[in-house]
C-alpha positions as CSV (number, residue, x, y, z in Angstrom):
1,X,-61.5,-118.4,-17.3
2,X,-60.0,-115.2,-19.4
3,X,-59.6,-117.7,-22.4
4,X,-63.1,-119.7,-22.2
5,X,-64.9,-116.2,-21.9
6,X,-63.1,-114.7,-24.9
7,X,-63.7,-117.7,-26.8
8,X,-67.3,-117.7,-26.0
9,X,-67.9,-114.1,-26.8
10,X,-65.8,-114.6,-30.2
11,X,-68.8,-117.2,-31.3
12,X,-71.8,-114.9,-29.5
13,X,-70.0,-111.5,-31.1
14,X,-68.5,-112.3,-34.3
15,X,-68.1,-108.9,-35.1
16,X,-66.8,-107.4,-31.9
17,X,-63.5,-108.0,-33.3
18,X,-61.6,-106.3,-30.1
19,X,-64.5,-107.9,-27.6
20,X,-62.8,-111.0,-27.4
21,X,-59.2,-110.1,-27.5
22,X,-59.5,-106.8,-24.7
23,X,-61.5,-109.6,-22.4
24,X,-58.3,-111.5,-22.2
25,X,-56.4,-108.5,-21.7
26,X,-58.2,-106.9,-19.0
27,X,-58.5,-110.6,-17.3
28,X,-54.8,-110.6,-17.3
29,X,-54.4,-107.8,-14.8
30,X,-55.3,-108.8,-11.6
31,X,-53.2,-112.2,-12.2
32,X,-50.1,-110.0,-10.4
33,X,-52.2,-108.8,-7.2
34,X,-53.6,-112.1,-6.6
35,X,-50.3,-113.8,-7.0
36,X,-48.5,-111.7,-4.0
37,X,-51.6,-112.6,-1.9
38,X,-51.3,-116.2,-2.4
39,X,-47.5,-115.8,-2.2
40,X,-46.2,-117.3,-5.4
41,X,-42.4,-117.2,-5.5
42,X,-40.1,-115.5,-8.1
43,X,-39.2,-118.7,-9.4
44,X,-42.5,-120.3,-10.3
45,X,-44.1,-116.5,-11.2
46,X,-41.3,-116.3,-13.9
47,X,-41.6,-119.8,-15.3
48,X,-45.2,-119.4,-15.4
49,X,-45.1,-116.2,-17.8
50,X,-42.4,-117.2,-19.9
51,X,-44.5,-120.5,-20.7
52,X,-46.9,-118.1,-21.2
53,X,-45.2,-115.3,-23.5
54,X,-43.3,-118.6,-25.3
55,X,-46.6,-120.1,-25.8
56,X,-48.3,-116.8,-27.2
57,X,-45.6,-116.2,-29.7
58,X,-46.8,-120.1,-31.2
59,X,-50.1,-118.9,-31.3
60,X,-49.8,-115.4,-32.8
61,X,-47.9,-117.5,-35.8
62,X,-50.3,-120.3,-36.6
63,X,-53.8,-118.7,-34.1
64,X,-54.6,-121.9,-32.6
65,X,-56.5,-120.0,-30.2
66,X,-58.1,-116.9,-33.2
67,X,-60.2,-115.3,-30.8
68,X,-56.8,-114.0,-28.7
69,X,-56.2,-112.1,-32.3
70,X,-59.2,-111.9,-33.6
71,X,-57.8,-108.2,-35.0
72,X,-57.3,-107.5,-38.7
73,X,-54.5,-104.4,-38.2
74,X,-51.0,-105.5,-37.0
75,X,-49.8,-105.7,-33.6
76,X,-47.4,-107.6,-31.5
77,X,-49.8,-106.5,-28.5
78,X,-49.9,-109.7,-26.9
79,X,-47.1,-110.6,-27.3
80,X,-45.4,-107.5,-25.7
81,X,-48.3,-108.1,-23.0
82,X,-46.4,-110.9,-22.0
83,X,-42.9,-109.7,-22.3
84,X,-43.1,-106.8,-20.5
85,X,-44.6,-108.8,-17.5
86,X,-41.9,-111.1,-17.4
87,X,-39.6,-108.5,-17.6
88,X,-41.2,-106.8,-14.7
89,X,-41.6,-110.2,-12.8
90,X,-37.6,-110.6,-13.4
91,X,-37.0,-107.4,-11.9
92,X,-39.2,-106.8,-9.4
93,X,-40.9,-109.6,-8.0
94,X,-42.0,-109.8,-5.0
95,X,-40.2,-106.9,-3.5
96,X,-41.7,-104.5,-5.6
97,X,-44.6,-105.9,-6.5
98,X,-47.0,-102.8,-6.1
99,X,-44.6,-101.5,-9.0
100,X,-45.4,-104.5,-11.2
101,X,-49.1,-104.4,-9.7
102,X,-49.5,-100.6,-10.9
103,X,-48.0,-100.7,-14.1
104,X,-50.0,-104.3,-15.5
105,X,-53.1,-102.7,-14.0
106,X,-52.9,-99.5,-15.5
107,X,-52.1,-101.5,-19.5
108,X,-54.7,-104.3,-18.5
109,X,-57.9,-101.8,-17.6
110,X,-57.0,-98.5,-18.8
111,X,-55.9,-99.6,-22.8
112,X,-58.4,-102.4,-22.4
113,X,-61.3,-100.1,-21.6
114,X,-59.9,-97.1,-23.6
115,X,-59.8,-99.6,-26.7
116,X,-63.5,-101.0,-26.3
117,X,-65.0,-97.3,-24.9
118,X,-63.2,-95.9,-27.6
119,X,-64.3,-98.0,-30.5
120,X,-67.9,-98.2,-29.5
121,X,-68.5,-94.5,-28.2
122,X,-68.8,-91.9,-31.1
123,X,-66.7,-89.3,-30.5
124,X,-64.0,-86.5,-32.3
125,X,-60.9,-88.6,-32.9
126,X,-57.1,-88.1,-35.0
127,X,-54.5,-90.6,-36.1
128,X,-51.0,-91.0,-34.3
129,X,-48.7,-92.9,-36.6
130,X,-51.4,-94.6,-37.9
131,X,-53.2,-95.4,-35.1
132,X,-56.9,-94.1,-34.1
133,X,-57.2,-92.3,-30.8
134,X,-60.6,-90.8,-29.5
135,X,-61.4,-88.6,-26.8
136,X,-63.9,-91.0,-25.8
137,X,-61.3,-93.7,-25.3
138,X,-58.4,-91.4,-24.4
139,X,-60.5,-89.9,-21.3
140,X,-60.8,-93.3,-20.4
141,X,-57.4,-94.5,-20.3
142,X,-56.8,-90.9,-18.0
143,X,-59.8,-91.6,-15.3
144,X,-58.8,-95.4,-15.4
145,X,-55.1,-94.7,-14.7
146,X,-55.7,-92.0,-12.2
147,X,-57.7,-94.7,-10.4
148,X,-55.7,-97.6,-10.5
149,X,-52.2,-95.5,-9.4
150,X,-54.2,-94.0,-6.2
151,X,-55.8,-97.4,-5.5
152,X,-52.2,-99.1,-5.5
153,X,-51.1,-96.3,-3.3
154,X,-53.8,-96.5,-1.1
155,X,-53.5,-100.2,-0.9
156,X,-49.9,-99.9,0.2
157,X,-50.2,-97.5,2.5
158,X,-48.0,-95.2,0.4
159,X,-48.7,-91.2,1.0
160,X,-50.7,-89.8,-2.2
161,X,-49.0,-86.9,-4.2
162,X,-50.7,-85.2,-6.4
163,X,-48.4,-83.9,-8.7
164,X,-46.6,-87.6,-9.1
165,X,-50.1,-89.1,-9.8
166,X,-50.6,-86.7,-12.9
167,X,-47.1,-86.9,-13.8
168,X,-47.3,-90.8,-14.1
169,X,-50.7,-90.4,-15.7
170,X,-49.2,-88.3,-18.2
171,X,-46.7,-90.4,-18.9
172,X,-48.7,-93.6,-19.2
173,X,-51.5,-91.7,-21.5
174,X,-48.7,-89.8,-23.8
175,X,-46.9,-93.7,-24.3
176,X,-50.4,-95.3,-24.7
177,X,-50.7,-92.1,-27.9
178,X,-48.0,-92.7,-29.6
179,X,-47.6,-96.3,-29.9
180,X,-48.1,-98.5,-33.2
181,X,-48.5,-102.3,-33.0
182,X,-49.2,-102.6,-29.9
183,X,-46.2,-101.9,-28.5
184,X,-47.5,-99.5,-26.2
185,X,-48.2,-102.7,-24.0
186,X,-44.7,-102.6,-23.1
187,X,-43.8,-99.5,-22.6
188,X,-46.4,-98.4,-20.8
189,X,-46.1,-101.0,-17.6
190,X,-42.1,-100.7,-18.1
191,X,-42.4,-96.8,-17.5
192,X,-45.1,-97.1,-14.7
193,X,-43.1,-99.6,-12.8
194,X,-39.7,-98.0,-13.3
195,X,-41.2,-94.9,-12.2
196,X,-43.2,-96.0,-8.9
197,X,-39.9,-95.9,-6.9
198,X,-40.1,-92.1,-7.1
199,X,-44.0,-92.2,-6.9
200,X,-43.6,-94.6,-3.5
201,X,-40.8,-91.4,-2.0
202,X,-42.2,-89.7,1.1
């Protein structure tokens, strides 16, 4: 569904250049929630999203699929989309999947929506290695993040601490800065997720 909408805004929106791409990347994020609902086990979760990180690595190279990078700057975004789920599905799944649940959410809705508030929202922005950051888009990725963190504790049933919910905020938003070619979309679920066993402490 992600792909066929992506690929359908590409023809409507040939200029939205990130429209097409951040659709598929905020589609991507509920994948993990709905998969511990429907129970899918460790081993058919992990084949799944190597097939799928294998299979995005063939397209990056020859973009059978264009409107998944229909970007002109460089990055491996996608790519480490994918890894760092896989990685997270390795180490975590099911046991901990709130971890993986919070840390894919908060790279799937907060960059996604940070990326297309940002670019389409005129406001003061600076460079970080390159990159363009806006307060428009960077206020986004803190309100987003806030939300998804307190909504994974709420949903399991964790007590809500203020001062770890801003920590891991701060965290996510200060990766999400200083990242160039996308790698922020690894480091920012790794971090969340490794971190959630001390948000999780009563």
């Amino acid at each position: 569904m992600c792909l066929l909408i992506s690929f359908l805004c590409k023809n409507k929106f040939p200029n939205q250049n990130e429209l097409s791409r951040k659709i598929v990347h905020i589609g991507t994020g509920p994948i993990i929630p709905l998969a511990y609902v429907l129970e899918v086990n460790n081993i058919v979760a992990i084949s799944i999203s190597m097939i799928v990180t294998i299979s995005l690595i063939i397209n990056y190279k020859f973009r059978i699929i264009q409107s998944i990078e229909a970007i002109q700057r460089k990055s491996y975004g996608t790519i480490t989309y994918a890894i760092s789920i896989t990685l997270l599905l390795i180490l975590y799944w099911p046991e901990k999947a709130s971890a993986i649940s919070a840390g894919v959410l908060v790279m799937s809705f907060g960059d996604g929506l940070a990326g297309l508030i940002g670019s389409n929202i005129s406001s003061p922005s600076w460079k970080v290695f390159g990159g363009r950051k806006s307060i428009a888009g960077t206020l986004t990725m803190i309100i987003t993040t806030i939300l998804i963190i307190i909504g994974v504790i709420v949903a399991s049933e964790l007590p809500i601490n203020p001062l770890r919910i801003i920590t891991l905020t701060a965290i996510a938003v200060l990766l999400e800065q200083i990242s160039v070619w996308g790698l922020d979309n690894l480091s920012v679920p790794l971090a969340i997720a490794f971190c959630w066993e001390w948000v999780a402490l009563v």
